[in-house]
PLY file of the C-alpha trace (Angstrom):
ply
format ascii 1.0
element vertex 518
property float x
property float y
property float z
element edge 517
property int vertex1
property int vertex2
end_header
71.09 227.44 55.46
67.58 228.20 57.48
65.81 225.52 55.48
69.19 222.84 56.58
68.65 224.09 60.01
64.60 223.69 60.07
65.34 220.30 58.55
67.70 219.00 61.52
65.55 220.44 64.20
62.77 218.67 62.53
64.56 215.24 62.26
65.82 215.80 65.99
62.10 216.32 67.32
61.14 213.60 64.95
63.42 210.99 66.50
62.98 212.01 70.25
59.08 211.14 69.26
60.53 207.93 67.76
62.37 207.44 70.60
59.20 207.86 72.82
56.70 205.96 70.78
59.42 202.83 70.95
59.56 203.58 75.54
55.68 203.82 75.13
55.43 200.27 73.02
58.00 198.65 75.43
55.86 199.35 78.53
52.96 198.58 76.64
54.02 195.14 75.82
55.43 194.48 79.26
52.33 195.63 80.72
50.62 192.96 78.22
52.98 190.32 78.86
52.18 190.98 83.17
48.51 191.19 82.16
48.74 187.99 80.81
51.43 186.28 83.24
48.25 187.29 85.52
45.62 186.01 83.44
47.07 182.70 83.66
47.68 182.55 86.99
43.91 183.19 87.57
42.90 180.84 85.23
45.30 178.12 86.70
43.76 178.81 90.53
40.28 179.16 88.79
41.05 175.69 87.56
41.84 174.37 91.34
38.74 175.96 92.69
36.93 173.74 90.51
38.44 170.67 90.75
36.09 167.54 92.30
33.20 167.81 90.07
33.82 165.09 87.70
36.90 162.88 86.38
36.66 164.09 83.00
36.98 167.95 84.40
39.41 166.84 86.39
41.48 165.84 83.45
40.76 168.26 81.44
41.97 170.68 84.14
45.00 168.97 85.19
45.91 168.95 81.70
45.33 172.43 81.42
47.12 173.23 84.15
50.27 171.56 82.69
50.40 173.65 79.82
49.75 176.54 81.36
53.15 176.17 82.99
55.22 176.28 79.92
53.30 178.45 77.30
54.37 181.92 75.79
51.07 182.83 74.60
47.86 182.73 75.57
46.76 181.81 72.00
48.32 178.25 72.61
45.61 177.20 74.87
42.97 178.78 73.74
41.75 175.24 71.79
41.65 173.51 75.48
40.30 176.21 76.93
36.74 175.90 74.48
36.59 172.25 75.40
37.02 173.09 79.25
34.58 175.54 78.94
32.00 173.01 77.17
33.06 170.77 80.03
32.27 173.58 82.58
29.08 174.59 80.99
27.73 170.98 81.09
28.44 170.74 84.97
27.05 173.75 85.88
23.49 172.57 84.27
23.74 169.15 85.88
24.54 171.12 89.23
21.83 173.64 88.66
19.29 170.34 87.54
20.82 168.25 91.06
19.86 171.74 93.45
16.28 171.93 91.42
15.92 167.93 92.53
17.05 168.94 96.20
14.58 171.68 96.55
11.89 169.35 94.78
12.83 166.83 97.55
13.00 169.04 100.40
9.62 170.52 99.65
7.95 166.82 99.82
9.78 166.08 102.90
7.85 169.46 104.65
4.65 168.64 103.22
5.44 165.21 105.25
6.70 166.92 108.41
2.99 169.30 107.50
1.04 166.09 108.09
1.66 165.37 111.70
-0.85 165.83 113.72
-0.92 168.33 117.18
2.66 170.22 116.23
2.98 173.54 118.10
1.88 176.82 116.94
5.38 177.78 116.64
6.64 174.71 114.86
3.70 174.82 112.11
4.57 178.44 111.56
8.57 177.72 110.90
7.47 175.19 108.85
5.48 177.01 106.75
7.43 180.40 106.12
10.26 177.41 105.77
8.26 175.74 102.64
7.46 179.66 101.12
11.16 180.38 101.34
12.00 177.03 99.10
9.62 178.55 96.55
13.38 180.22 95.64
15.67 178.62 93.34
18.95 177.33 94.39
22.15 179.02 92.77
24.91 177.54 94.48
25.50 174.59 96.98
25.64 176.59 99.90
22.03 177.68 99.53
21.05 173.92 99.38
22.89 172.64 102.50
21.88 175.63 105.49
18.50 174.41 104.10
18.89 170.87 104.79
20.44 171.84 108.04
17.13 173.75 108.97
15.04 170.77 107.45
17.17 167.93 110.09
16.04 170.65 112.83
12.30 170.93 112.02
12.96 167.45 111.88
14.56 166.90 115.58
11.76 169.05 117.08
9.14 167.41 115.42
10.55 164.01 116.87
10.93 166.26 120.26
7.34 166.90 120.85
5.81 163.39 119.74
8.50 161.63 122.06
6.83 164.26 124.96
3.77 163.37 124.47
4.34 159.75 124.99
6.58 159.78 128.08
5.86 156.43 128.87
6.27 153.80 126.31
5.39 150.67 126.99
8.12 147.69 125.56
6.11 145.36 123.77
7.16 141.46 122.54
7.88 143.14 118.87
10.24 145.27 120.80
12.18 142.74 122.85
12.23 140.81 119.11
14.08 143.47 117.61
15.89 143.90 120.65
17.05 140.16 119.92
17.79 140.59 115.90
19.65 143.49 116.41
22.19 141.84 118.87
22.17 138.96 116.55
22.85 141.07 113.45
25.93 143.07 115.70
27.23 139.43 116.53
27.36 138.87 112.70
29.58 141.89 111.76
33.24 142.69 111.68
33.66 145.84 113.66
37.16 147.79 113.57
38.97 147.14 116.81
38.16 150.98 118.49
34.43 150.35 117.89
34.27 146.66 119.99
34.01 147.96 123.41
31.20 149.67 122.52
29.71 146.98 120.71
30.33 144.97 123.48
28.35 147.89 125.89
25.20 147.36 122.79
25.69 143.31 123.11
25.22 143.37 127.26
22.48 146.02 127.09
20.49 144.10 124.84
20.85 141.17 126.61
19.24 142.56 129.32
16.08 144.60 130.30
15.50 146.95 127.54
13.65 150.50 127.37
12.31 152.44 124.55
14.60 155.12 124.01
17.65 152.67 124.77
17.01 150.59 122.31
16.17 153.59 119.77
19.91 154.60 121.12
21.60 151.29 120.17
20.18 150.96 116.73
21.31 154.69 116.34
24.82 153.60 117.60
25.42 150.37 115.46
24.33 152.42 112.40
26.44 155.47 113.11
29.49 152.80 113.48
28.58 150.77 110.06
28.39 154.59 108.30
31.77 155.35 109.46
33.36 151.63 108.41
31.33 152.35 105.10
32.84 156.10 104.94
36.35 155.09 105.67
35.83 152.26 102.88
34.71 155.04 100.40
37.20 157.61 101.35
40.26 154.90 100.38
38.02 154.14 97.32
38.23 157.82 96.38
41.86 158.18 97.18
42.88 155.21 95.53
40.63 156.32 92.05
42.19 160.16 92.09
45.77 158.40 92.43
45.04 156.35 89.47
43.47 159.26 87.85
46.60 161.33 88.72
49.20 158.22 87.44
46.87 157.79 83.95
47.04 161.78 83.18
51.00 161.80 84.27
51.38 158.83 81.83
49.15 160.49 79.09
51.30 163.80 79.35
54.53 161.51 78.82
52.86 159.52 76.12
51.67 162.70 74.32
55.21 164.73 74.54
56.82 162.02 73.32
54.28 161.81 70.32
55.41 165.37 69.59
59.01 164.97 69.73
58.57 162.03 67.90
56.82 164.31 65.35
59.59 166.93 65.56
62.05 164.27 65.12
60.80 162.99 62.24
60.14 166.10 60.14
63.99 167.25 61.17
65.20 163.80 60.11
63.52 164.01 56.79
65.28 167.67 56.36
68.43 165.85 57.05
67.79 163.10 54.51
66.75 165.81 51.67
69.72 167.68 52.44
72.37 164.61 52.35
70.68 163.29 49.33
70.73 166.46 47.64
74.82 166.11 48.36
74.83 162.96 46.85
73.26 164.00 43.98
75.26 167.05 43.41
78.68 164.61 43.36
76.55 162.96 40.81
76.49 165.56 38.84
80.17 166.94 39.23
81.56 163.73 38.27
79.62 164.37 35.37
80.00 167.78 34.17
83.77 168.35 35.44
86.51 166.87 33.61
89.25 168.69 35.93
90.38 166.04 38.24
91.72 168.51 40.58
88.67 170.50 40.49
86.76 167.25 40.96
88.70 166.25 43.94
87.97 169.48 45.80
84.37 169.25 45.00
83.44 165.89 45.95
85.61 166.40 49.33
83.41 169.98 49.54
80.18 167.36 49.63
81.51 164.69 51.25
82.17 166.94 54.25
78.67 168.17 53.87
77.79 164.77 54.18
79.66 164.07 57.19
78.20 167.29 58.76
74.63 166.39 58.05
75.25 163.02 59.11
76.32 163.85 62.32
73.36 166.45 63.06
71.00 163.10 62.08
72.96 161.17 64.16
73.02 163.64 67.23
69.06 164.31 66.48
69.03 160.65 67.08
70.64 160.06 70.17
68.52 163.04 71.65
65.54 161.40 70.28
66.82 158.27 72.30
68.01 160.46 75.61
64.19 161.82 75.82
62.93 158.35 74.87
64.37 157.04 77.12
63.87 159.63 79.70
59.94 159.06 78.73
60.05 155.28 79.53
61.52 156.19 82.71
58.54 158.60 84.57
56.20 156.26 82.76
57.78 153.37 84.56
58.15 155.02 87.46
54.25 156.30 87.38
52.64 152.75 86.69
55.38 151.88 89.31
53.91 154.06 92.06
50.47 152.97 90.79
51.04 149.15 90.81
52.25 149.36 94.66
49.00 151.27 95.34
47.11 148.89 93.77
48.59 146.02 95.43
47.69 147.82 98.89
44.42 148.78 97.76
44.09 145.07 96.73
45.19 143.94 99.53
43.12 145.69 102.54
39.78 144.71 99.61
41.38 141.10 99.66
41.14 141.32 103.48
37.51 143.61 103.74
35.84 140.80 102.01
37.55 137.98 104.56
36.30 139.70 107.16
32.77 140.08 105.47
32.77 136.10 105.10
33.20 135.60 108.75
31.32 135.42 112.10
33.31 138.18 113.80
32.62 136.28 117.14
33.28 132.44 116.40
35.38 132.77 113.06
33.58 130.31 110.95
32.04 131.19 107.75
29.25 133.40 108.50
25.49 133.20 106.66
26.88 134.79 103.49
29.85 132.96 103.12
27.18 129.54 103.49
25.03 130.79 100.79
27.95 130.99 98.14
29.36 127.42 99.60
25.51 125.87 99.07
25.28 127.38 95.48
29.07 125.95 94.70
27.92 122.48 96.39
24.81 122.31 94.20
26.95 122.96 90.74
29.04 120.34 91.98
26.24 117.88 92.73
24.51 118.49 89.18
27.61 117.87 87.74
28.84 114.79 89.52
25.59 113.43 91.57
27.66 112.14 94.40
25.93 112.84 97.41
25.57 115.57 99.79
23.64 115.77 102.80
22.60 119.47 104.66
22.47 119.41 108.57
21.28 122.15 110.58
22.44 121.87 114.38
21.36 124.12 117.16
22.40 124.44 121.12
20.14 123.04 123.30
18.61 125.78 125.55
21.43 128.03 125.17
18.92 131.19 126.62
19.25 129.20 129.82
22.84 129.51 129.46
22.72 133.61 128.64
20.16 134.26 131.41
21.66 132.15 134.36
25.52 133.22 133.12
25.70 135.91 131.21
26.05 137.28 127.47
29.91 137.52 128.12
29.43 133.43 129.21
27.24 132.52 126.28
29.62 133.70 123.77
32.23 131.72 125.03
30.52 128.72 124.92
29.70 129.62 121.03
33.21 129.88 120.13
34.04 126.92 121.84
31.45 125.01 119.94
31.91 126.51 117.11
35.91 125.36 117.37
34.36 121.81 118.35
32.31 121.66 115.17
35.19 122.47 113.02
37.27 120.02 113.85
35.01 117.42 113.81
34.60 117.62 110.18
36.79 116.90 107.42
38.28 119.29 104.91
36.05 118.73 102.25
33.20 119.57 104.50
31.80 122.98 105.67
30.33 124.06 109.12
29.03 128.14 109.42
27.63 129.86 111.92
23.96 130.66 110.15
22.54 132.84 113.09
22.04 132.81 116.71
22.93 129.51 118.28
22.11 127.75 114.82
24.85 126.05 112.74
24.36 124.57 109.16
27.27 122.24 107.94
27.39 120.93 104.56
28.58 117.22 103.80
29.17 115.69 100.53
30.38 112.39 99.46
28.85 110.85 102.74
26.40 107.23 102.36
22.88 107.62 103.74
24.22 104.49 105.84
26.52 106.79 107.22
25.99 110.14 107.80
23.41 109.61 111.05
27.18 108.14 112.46
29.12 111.21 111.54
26.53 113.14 112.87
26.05 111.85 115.94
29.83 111.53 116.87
29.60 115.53 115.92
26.82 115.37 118.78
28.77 113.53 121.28
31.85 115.31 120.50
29.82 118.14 121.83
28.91 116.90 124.74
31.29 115.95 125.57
33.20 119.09 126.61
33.62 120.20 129.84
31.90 123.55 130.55
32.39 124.71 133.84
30.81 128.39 134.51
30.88 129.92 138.15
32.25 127.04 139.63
29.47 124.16 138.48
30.12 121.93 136.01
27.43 121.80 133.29
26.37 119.73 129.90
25.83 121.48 126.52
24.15 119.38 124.14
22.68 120.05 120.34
20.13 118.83 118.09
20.60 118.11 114.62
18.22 117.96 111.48
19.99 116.57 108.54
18.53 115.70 104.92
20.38 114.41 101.30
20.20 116.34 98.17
17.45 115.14 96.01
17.38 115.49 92.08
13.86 117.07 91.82
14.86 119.85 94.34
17.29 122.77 95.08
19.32 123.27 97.90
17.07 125.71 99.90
14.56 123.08 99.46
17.09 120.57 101.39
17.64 123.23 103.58
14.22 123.48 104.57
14.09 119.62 105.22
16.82 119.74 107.01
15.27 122.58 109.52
11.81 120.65 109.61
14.34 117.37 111.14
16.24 119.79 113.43
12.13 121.09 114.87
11.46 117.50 114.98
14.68 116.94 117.12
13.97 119.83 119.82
10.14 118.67 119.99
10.66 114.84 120.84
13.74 115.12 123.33
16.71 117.66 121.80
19.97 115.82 122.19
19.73 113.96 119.53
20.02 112.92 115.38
17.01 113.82 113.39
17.70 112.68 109.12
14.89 113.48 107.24
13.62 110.21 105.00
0 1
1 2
2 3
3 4
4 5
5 6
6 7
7 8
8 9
9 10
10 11
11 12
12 13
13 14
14 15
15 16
16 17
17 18
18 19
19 20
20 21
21 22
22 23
23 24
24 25
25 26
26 27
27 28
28 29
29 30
30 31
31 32
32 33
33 34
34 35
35 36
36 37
37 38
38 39
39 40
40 41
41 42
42 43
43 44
44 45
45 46
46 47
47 48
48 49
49 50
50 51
51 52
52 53
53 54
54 55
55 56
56 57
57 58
58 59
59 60
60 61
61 62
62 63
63 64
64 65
65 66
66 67
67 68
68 69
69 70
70 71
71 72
72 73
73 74
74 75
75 76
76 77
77 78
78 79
79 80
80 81
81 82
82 83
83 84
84 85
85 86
86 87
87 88
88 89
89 90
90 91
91 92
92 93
93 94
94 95
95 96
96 97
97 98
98 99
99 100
100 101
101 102
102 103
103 104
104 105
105 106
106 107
107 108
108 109
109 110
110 111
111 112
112 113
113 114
114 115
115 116
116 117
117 118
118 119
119 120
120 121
121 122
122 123
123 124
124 125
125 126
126 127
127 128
128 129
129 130
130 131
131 132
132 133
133 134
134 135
135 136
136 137
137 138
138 139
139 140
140 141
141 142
142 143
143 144
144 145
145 146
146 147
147 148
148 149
149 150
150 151
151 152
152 153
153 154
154 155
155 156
156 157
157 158
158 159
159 160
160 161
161 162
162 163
163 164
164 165
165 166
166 167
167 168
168 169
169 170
170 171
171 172
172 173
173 174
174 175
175 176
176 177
177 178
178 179
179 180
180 181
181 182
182 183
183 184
184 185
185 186
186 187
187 188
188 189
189 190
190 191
191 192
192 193
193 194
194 195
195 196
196 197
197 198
198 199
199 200
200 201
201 202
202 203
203 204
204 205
205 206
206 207
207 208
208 209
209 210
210 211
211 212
212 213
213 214
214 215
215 216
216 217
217 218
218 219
219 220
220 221
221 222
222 223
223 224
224 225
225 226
226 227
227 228
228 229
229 230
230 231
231 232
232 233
233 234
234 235
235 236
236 237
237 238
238 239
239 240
240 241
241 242
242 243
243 244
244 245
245 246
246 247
247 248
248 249
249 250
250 251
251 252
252 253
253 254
254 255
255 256
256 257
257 258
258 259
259 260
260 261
261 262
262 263
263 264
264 265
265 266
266 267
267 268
268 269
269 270
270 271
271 272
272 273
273 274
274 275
275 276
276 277
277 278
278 279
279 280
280 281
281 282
282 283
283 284
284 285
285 286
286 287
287 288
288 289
289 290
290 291
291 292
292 293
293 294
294 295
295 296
296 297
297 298
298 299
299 300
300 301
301 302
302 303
303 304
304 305
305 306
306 307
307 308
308 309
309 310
310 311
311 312
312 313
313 314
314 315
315 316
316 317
317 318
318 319
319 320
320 321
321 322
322 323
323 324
324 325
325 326
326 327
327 328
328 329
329 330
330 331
331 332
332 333
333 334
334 335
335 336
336 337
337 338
338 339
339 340
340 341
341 342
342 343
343 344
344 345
345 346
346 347
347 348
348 349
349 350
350 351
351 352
352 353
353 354
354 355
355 356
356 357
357 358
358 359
359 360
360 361
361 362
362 363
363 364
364 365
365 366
366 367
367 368
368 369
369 370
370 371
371 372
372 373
373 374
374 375
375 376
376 377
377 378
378 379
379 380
380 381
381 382
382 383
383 384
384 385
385 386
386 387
387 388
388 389
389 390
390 391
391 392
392 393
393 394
394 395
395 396
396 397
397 398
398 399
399 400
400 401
401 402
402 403
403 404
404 405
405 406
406 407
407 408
408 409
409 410
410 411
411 412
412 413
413 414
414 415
415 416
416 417
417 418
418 419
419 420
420 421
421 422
422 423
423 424
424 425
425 426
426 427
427 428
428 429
429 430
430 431
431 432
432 433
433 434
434 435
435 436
436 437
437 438
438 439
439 440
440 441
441 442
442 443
443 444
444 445
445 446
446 447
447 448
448 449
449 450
450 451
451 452
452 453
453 454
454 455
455 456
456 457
457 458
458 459
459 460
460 461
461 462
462 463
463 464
464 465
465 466
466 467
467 468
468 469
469 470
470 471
471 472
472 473
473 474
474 475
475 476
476 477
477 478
478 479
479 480
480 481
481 482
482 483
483 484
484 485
485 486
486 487
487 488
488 489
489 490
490 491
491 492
492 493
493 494
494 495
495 496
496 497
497 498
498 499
499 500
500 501
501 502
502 503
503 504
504 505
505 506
506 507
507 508
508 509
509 510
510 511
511 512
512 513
513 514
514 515
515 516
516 517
């Protein structure tokens, strides 16, 4: 009876540890499955941090990211996570090679900034506890950029303190020159509407009486402007690329889950086909072996609505099959969709950039780079067909008389309205563009040498004929023209030249007047 008792007591304490042991495991594993839950979530905003430093990472991480979301287990991933790794391990030794270049670049640039002669005391000291310090490797990006910072400032000083020792500079003819080219090149470009009043302020300025530091301001100006069109440009470029990036891993993801349920489908439908074949076969064999017909009957209908069963799981396996198919097509449509539109924007406004890049912003005719491509499509059409084609260069008689007794504002006018003059004076299969300045170069094909001094100098008189009228007088613009035809021994450029050699001729003898180049 004592030995029944001990052995209840015993079983009692053995199942409350039982009992215990089971609580213990329970926590245990929910503590796992919340240490993992965890894990994942820091792997998934580790993943985010890092995103931007290269398109393959980025796929690899979006990807990642994906299945993250509807894994059990951690082991799932664990394949991806290698290659990410390998991924993540490459970038960090082309960042850590990139920071080594930087600080091999920013110690030449001090050495430079070492060279200049008369820096203060102060200055040369910075400098040089400056150059020690970059005897440090870089770890990280933000110890490259405070550097660079501090390297702009040495450099601002530095500028400082030769700019006060030469209060006073004198402008010399190579000044007013690039005074000149620089409101020519401005007059060339396509600025975006909030920039043209103070391209307009750089244009006047210009025009006028210049100073050192003014000018140094307006070149400083027009390039800040062209780095912002050119930063805008590349910012849409960047949005447009991680949109298609985005639409190509979204399709990918579609294309590869339906790749697996294809896979699922196929191995479940082959199940299915064993199954109903090994029905079949088993009426094969009853017919056979049982001569009962009763027993025979019930059999066969005992298959047959096995049959039917597993028939109708194949058939409802199929019509999921279809559903997701279906469902895939769909989001991939509606992906390359989303990505079509963008591309027809992005098209678009590229469509439209490179207009604007072919045009004279201030006359609208084809500007010096649109001319180039024009003369290299007229000269594969003259090799090809040898009809002729003549090259005439035209410029404005004394048009700085025009600027300096009117005004830039005036001047401009009266290139547009020249410009609009020239243009129609020609037909469509001929090409006038503005190639800089007051010059104009139009291109004429299919035009007699018997001819084209008539065509040209009705374009002259055209010309002249306007009637300019600035600050109440009436004035006559007039323009000279150098013109010579294509020969076969030559190219273009070589006509071109010609051409410009009549147009000198022209302005030397009496301007006003038809130059064509024998």
């Amino acid at each position: 009876m004592k030995d029944s008792m001990a052995s209840v007591s015993q079983l009692s304490l053995l199942q409350q540890k039982l009992h215990s042991a089971k609580t213990a495991l329970n926590e245990l594993s929910e503590q796992k499955n919340q240490n993992q839950h965890a894990l994942l979530q820091f792997i998934s905003q580790l993943s985010l941090a890092c995103k931007g430093q290269s398109i393959e990472l980025d796929n690899k991480l979006a990807k990642l990211r994906h299945n993250l979301a509807s894994i059990e287990h951690i082991e799932e991933v664990l394949p991806e996570l290698v290659e990410v790794e390998h991924l993540v391990k490459q970038q960090y030794h082309y960042m850590m090679a990139q920071l080594e270049d930087g600080r091999a670049n920013l110690t030449k640039v001090v050495r430079q900034l070492q060279r200049f002669d008369s820096l203060p005391d102060k200055l040369t000291k910075e400098l040089a506890y400056f150059k020690q310090d970059l005897g440090k490797p870089f770890y990280t990006c933000w110890d490259y950029f405070p550097k660079v910072k501090s390297l702009v400032n040495f450099y601002n000083a530095i500028l400082q303190a030769q700019l006060a020792q030469d209060d006073a500079l004198s402008v010399l003819p190579k000044h007013r020159q690039l005074a000149h080219e620089l409101a020519q090149m401005v007059s060339e470009i396509e600025f975006r509407k909030d920039q043209r009043d103070q391209v307009l302020v750089i244009k006047d300025y210009l025009a006028g009486e210049i100073d050192i530091d003014g000018l140094i301001d307006a070149y400083q100006t027009v390039l800040t402007l062209l780095l912002e069109n050119i930063a805008l440009e590349k910012s849409a470029s960047k949005e447009f690329l991680y949109v298609l990036n985005d639409a190509l891993s979204a399709v990918r993801e579609v294309v590869t889950d339906s790749y697996n349920n294809s896979q699922r489908s196929f191995q479940l439908k082959l199940q299915l086909n064993r199954e109903i074949n090994s029905r079949v076969d088993n009426v094969g064999e009853a017919v056979i072996d049982i001569n009962d017909i009763d027993q025979l009957k019930s059999q066969v209908a005992e298959q047959l609505v096995s049959i039917r069963t597993a028939l109708g799981r194949k058939e409802a396996l199929e019509q999921r099959e279809q559903a997701l198919l279906r469902k895939s097509i769909e989001t991939m449509r509606d992906e390359l969709n989303e990505l079509s539109k963008e591309a027809s924007v992005y098209k678009e406004r590229l469509f439209e950039q490179q207009k604007l890049t072919m045009l004279d912003s201030l006359t609208q005719l084809p500007n010096r780079a649109a001319l180039e491509e024009r003369m290299e499509l007229e000269y594969r059409n003259y090799q090809r067909h040898k009809h002729p084609l003549w090259v005439a260069v035209a410029d404005i008689d004394h048009f700085k008389a025009i600027n300096d007794s009117f005004g830039h504002s005036t001047g401009d006018k009266t290139l547009q309205v020249i410009s609009m003059a020239l243009k129609n004076s020609l037909r469509d299969s001929e090409f006038v563009a503005r190639y800089g300045g007051e010059e104009f170069v139009l291109l004429i094909p299919d035009v007699s040498a018997t001819d084209i001094k008539h065509l040209l100098n009705r374009v002259r008189e055209k010309v002249k004929n306007i009637p300019f009228k600035f600050k109440n007088q009436r004035i006559t613009v007039t323009v000279s023209i150098g013109a010579a035809q294509l020969l076969d021994t030559e190219q273009i450029n070589e006509t071109f030249e010609r051409a410009d050699a009549a147009l000198y001729q022209a302005k030397h003898e009496s301007r006003d007047r038809v130059i064509i180049d024998a």
